[in-house]
N, C-alpha and C positions, 0 to 999 in steps of 0.2 A: 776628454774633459767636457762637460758639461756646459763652460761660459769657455767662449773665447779667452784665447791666452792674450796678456796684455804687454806692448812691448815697447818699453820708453825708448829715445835715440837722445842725446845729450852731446854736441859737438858742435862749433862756432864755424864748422865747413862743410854749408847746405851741399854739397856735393856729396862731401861723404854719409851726411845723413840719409840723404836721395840712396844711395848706394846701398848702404846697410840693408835701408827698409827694402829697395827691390829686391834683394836676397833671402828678406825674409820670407817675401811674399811668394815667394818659389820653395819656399819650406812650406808656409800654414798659410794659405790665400785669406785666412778668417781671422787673422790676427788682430786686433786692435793696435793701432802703433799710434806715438805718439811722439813730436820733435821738440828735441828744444836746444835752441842756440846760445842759450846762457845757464850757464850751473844754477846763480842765483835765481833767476826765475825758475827754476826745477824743483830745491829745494823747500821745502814745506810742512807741513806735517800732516796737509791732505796729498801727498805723494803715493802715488796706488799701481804700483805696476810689477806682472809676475818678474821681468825681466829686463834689466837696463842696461846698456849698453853703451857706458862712460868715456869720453875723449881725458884725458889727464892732463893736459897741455892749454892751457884756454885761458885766452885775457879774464882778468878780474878774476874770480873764484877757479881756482883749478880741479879737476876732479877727483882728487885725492883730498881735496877738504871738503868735495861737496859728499865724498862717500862717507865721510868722518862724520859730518853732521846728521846723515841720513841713518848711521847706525846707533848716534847715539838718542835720536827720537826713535829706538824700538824699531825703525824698519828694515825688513827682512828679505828685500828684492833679491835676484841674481841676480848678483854683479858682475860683469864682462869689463875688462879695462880695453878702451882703444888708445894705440899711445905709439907715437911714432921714434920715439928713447926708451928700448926695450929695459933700460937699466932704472927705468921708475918701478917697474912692476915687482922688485922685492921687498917695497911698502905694501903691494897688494892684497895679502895675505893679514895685514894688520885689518883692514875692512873687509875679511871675507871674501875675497870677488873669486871666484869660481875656474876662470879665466882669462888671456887678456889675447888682444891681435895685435899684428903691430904691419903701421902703416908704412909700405903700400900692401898692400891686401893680397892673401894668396887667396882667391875666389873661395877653391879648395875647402882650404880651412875656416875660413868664415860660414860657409855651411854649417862644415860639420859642428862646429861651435853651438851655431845657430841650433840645430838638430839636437844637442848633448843638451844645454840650454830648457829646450822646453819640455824636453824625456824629464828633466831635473822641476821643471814647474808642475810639471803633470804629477810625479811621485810626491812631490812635498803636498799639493791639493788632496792628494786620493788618502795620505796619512791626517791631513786635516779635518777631511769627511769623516774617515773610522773615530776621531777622537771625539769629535764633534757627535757622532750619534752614539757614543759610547755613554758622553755627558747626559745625553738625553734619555741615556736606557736607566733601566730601576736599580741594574746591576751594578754596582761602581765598584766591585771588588776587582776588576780588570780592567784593561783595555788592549786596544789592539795595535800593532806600527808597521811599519816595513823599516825592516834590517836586513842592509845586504842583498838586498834584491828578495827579501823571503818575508812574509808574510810570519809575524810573532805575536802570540797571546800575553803579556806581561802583568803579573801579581802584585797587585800596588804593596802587597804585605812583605812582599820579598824585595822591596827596592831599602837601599840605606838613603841614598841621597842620591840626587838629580844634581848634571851641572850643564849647563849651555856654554858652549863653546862655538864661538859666531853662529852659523845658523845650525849648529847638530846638537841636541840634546846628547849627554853619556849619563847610562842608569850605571850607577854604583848598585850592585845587588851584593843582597847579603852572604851571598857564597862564592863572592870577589870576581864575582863576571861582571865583565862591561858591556854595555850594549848599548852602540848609536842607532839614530834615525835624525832623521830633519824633521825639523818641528818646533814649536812656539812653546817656551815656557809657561807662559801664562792659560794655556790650554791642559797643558797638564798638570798645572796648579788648580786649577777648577774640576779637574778629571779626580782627584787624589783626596781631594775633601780637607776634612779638620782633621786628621792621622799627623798629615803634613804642613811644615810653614814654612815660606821664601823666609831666610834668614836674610837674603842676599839679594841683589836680581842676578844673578848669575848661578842661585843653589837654593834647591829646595831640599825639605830634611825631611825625612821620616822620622817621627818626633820618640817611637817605641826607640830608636835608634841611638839616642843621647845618651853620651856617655857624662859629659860634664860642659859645663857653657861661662861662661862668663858677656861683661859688658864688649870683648871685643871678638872673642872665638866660640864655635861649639866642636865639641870634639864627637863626632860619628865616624864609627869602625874605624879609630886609631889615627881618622886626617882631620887636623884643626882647620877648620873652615871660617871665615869671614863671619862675625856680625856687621850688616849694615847700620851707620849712624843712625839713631832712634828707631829703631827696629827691635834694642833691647826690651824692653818693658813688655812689648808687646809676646816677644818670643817665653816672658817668663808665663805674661800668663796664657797662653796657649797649652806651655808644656804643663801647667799646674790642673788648667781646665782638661788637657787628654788625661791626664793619671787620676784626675780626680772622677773623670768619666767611667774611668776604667774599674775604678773600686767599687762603683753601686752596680755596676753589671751583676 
Protein backbone atom coordinates (compact mmCIF):
# COMPACT_ATOMS: atom_id res chain seq x y z
CA UNK A 1 0.00 0.00 0.00
CA UNK A 2 1.10 3.22 -0.73
CA UNK A 3 -0.11 5.34 2.66
CA UNK A 4 0.34 3.53 5.79
CA UNK A 5 -2.52 1.43 7.13
CA UNK A 6 -4.35 3.13 9.80
CA UNK A 7 -5.39 1.35 13.05
CA UNK A 8 -7.85 2.61 15.64
CA UNK A 9 -7.78 0.79 19.38
CA UNK A 10 -11.19 1.68 21.11
CA UNK A 11 -11.12 -0.06 24.85
CA UNK A 12 -11.49 1.57 28.57
CA UNK A 13 -8.34 -0.94 29.48
CA UNK A 14 -5.07 1.07 28.59
CA UNK A 15 -3.41 -2.30 29.12
CA UNK A 16 -5.24 -4.06 26.53
CA UNK A 17 -4.91 -1.13 24.14
CA UNK A 18 -1.05 -1.19 24.98
CA UNK A 19 -1.24 -4.82 23.88
CA UNK A 20 -3.15 -4.83 20.83
CA UNK A 21 -1.09 -1.95 19.34
CA UNK A 22 2.28 -3.93 20.43
CA UNK A 23 1.01 -6.85 18.28
CA UNK A 24 0.32 -4.81 15.71
CA UNK A 25 3.54 -3.37 15.50
CA UNK A 26 5.08 -6.67 15.06
CA UNK A 27 2.91 -7.14 12.03
CA UNK A 28 3.27 -3.49 10.21
CA UNK A 29 6.04 -1.42 12.16
CA UNK A 30 4.52 1.57 9.84
CA UNK A 31 1.15 1.49 11.10
CA UNK A 32 -0.52 4.46 12.16
CA UNK A 33 -2.50 3.61 15.44
CA UNK A 34 -4.55 5.46 17.24
CA UNK A 35 -6.26 4.77 21.13
CA UNK A 36 -9.19 5.61 22.41
CA UNK A 37 -10.60 4.88 26.02
CA UNK A 38 -14.10 5.98 25.28
CA UNK A 39 -16.47 5.01 22.47
CA UNK A 40 -18.08 8.42 22.67
CA UNK A 41 -14.94 10.40 22.13
CA UNK A 42 -14.30 7.92 18.96
CA UNK A 43 -17.34 8.38 17.31
CA UNK A 44 -17.60 11.22 14.80
CA UNK A 45 -18.03 11.72 11.53
CA UNK A 46 -14.40 12.88 11.04
CA UNK A 47 -13.56 8.91 12.14
CA UNK A 48 -10.81 7.71 9.54
CA UNK A 49 -9.37 4.55 10.11
CA UNK A 50 -8.70 1.37 7.67
CA UNK A 51 -9.19 -0.74 10.70
CA UNK A 52 -10.63 -0.88 14.33
CA UNK A 53 -10.48 -2.82 16.80
CA UNK A 54 -13.70 -2.38 19.23
CA UNK A 55 -13.93 -3.54 23.00
CA UNK A 56 -17.95 -4.21 23.22
CA UNK A 57 -18.11 -4.01 27.05
CA UNK A 58 -17.30 -0.43 28.12
CA UNK A 59 -18.90 2.05 30.70
CA UNK A 60 -21.10 4.74 29.03
CA UNK A 61 -21.43 3.98 25.10
CA UNK A 62 -20.72 0.09 24.54
CA UNK A 63 -19.28 -0.83 21.32
CA UNK A 64 -22.02 -2.36 19.79
CA UNK A 65 -23.74 1.07 19.78
CA UNK A 66 -20.66 2.87 18.78
CA UNK A 67 -20.41 0.43 15.69
CA UNK A 68 -24.23 1.13 14.91
CA UNK A 69 -23.59 4.61 14.87
CA UNK A 70 -20.38 4.55 12.85
CA UNK A 71 -22.24 2.50 10.00
CA UNK A 72 -25.07 4.45 10.01
CA UNK A 73 -22.73 7.84 9.18
CA UNK A 74 -21.56 5.65 5.82
CA UNK A 75 -18.32 4.54 7.64
CA UNK A 76 -16.73 1.64 6.32
CA UNK A 77 -13.77 0.59 8.80
CA UNK A 78 -12.90 -3.17 9.50
CA UNK A 79 -14.44 -3.90 12.30
CA UNK A 80 -12.66 -6.57 14.78
CA UNK A 81 -14.90 -6.96 17.93
CA UNK A 82 -12.87 -7.37 21.44
CA UNK A 83 -15.23 -8.81 23.89
CA UNK A 84 -14.51 -10.78 26.90
CA UNK A 85 -18.72 -12.41 26.54
CA UNK A 86 -18.10 -14.47 23.37
CA UNK A 87 -22.05 -14.62 23.42
CA UNK A 88 -22.29 -10.62 22.26
CA UNK A 89 -20.57 -11.45 19.10
CA UNK A 90 -23.89 -12.86 17.24
CA UNK A 91 -24.95 -9.08 17.11
CA UNK A 92 -21.64 -8.69 15.11
CA UNK A 93 -22.68 -9.51 11.95
CA UNK A 94 -25.53 -6.78 12.15
CA UNK A 95 -22.48 -3.99 11.91
CA UNK A 96 -20.43 -5.87 9.65
CA UNK A 97 -17.32 -6.61 11.77
CA UNK A 98 -15.17 -9.06 10.02
CA UNK A 99 -14.11 -10.66 13.22
CA UNK A 100 -14.06 -10.67 16.90
CA UNK A 101 -11.19 -11.96 20.00
CA UNK A 102 -12.12 -12.58 22.98
CA UNK A 103 -10.41 -11.81 26.09
CA UNK A 104 -7.84 -13.26 27.34
CA UNK A 105 -5.97 -13.17 24.27
CA UNK A 106 -4.55 -16.21 22.39
CA UNK A 107 -1.30 -14.11 21.24
CA UNK A 108 -1.74 -16.62 18.12
CA UNK A 109 -4.77 -15.55 16.93
CA UNK A 110 -4.60 -11.93 17.43
CA UNK A 111 -1.93 -11.86 14.74
CA UNK A 112 -3.37 -13.59 12.60
CA UNK A 113 -6.59 -11.46 12.92
CA UNK A 114 -4.28 -8.60 12.80
CA UNK A 115 -2.44 -9.99 9.51
CA UNK A 116 -6.23 -11.25 7.84
CA UNK A 117 -7.16 -7.56 8.92
CA UNK A 118 -4.99 -5.59 6.70
CA UNK A 119 -4.60 -8.30 3.62
CA UNK A 120 -8.57 -7.11 3.87
CA UNK A 121 -7.50 -3.17 3.97
CA UNK A 122 -4.98 -3.57 1.50
CA UNK A 123 -7.57 -5.41 -1.22
CA UNK A 124 -10.38 -3.04 -0.48
CA UNK A 125 -7.64 0.24 -1.30
CA UNK A 126 -6.21 -1.50 -4.49
CA UNK A 127 -10.18 -2.01 -5.73
CA UNK A 128 -10.68 1.68 -4.69
CA UNK A 129 -7.59 2.78 -6.72
CA UNK A 130 -8.91 0.81 -10.00
CA UNK A 131 -12.47 2.51 -9.45
CA UNK A 132 -11.02 5.64 -8.73
CA UNK A 133 -8.82 5.82 -11.93
CA UNK A 134 -11.43 4.11 -13.93
CA UNK A 135 -13.59 7.40 -12.99
CA UNK A 136 -11.01 9.45 -14.22
CA UNK A 137 -10.46 7.44 -17.50
CA UNK A 138 -12.48 8.74 -20.76
CA UNK A 139 -13.71 5.12 -20.80
CA UNK A 140 -16.72 4.62 -18.55
CA UNK A 141 -18.11 1.80 -20.46
CA UNK A 142 -16.24 -0.52 -17.62
CA UNK A 143 -14.52 -0.86 -14.71
CA UNK A 144 -12.40 -3.06 -13.06
CA UNK A 145 -12.83 -5.02 -9.14
CA UNK A 146 -11.29 -7.77 -7.45
CA UNK A 147 -13.58 -10.83 -6.97
CA UNK A 148 -12.53 -13.72 -5.21
CA UNK A 149 -8.98 -13.13 -5.19
CA UNK A 150 -9.25 -12.44 -9.31
CA UNK A 151 -8.94 -9.64 -11.00
CA UNK A 152 -12.69 -8.81 -13.22
CA UNK A 153 -13.33 -6.44 -16.21
CA UNK A 154 -17.22 -5.62 -15.32
CA UNK A 155 -19.75 -4.12 -18.26
CA UNK A 156 -21.75 -1.39 -16.69
CA UNK A 157 -24.33 -2.33 -19.63
CA UNK A 158 -24.61 -5.86 -18.26
CA UNK A 159 -25.33 -4.99 -14.60
CA UNK A 160 -29.28 -4.91 -13.67
CA UNK A 161 -28.86 -3.60 -10.27
CA UNK A 162 -26.28 -3.04 -7.59
CA UNK A 163 -26.95 -3.87 -3.85
CA UNK A 164 -24.44 -3.07 -0.84
CA UNK A 165 -24.58 -5.45 1.75
CA UNK A 166 -22.44 -4.04 4.69
CA UNK A 167 -19.35 -3.45 3.24
CA UNK A 168 -19.58 -5.97 -0.17
CA UNK A 169 -21.26 -4.44 -3.16
CA UNK A 170 -23.43 -7.83 -5.13
CA UNK A 171 -23.69 -6.85 -9.21
CA UNK A 172 -26.99 -8.39 -10.19
CA UNK A 173 -26.07 -9.03 -13.98
CA UNK A 174 -28.34 -9.49 -16.55
CA UNK A 175 -27.68 -13.16 -17.15
CA UNK A 176 -28.39 -13.71 -13.37
CA UNK A 177 -24.60 -13.91 -12.20
CA UNK A 178 -23.80 -12.38 -8.99
CA UNK A 179 -20.73 -10.96 -8.47
CA UNK A 180 -19.21 -9.48 -5.03
CA UNK A 181 -16.26 -7.28 -4.14
CA UNK A 182 -15.64 -4.73 -1.41
CA UNK A 183 -16.23 -1.45 -2.28
CA UNK A 184 -18.23 1.85 -1.69
CA UNK A 185 -21.45 2.49 -3.38
CA UNK A 186 -21.20 5.68 -3.98
CA UNK A 187 -17.95 5.14 -6.23
CA UNK A 188 -19.62 3.09 -8.32
CA UNK A 189 -22.46 5.33 -8.57
CA UNK A 190 -20.08 8.03 -10.00
CA UNK A 191 -18.37 5.13 -12.01
CA UNK A 192 -21.88 4.15 -13.77
CA UNK A 193 -23.08 7.66 -14.80
CA UNK A 194 -26.79 8.75 -15.85
CA UNK A 195 -27.56 4.90 -17.24
CA UNK A 196 -27.92 4.44 -13.59
CA UNK A 197 -29.89 5.88 -10.12
CA UNK A 198 -29.48 5.07 -6.30
CA UNK A 199 -33.15 4.40 -5.95
CA UNK A 200 -32.00 3.37 -2.46
CA UNK A 201 -28.83 3.76 -0.52
CA UNK A 202 -28.50 0.32 -0.42
CA UNK A 203 -29.44 -0.24 -4.52
CA UNK A 204 -28.55 1.21 -7.42
CA UNK A 205 -30.57 0.35 -10.81
CA UNK A 206 -29.69 0.26 -14.24
CA UNK A 207 -32.37 2.35 -15.50
CA UNK A 208 -32.51 0.29 -19.31
CA UNK A 209 -33.47 -2.36 -16.60
CA UNK A 210 -37.05 -1.17 -15.36
CA UNK A 211 -39.63 -3.01 -15.73
CA UNK A 212 -42.21 -0.95 -13.79
CA UNK A 213 -41.83 1.52 -10.67
CA UNK A 214 -44.10 3.02 -8.55
CA UNK A 215 -43.99 5.72 -5.50
CA UNK A 216 -42.70 2.80 -3.15
CA UNK A 217 -40.99 -0.14 -5.46
CA UNK A 218 -39.15 -0.53 -8.91
CA UNK A 219 -39.38 -3.75 -10.34
CA UNK A 220 -35.81 -4.92 -12.19
CA UNK A 221 -35.41 -8.47 -13.46
CA UNK A 222 -38.47 -9.79 -11.69
CA UNK A 223 -37.06 -8.35 -7.70
CA UNK A 224 -39.25 -5.40 -6.31
CA UNK A 225 -36.78 -3.14 -4.88
CA UNK A 226 -37.08 -0.21 -2.36
CA UNK A 227 -37.88 3.39 -3.33
CA UNK A 228 -36.30 5.55 -0.86
CA UNK A 229 -38.76 8.37 0.81
CA UNK A 230 -38.56 11.37 -1.69
CA UNK A 231 -36.29 9.80 -4.11
CA UNK A 232 -39.52 9.29 -6.12
CA UNK A 233 -39.91 12.29 -8.26
CA UNK A 234 -36.53 12.25 -8.82
CA UNK A 235 -36.30 8.41 -10.12
CA UNK A 236 -39.38 9.50 -12.57
CA UNK A 237 -37.50 12.04 -14.11
CA UNK A 238 -34.29 10.30 -14.56
CA UNK A 239 -35.99 7.31 -16.04
CA UNK A 240 -37.97 9.86 -18.51
CA UNK A 241 -34.66 11.92 -19.23
CA UNK A 242 -32.73 8.19 -20.07
CA UNK A 243 -35.50 7.11 -22.76
CA UNK A 244 -35.96 10.42 -23.65
CA UNK A 245 -31.99 10.46 -24.46
CA UNK A 246 -32.30 7.51 -25.99
CA UNK A 247 -34.75 8.36 -28.82
CA UNK A 248 -32.73 11.43 -30.37
CA UNK A 249 -29.73 9.00 -30.48
Amino acid sequence: MDQDIKIAICDDEKPIRDYIEKCVREVDPDALVSQYSDASDMVSASFDADILFLDIQMPGMDGMKAARILRTMGNKTILVFVTAVEEYVFQAFDVGAVQYIVKPFDRNKLVETIKRSIDLAGERRSIEDAMSETKDSTDNESFLIKSGGVNRKIILADISYAEVLEHRIILHMKDREQIEYYGKMSDLEKVAGDDFFRVHRAYLINLSCVKSYDAKTVTVQGEEIPVARGKYQELVKSYLSYFTGKEHL
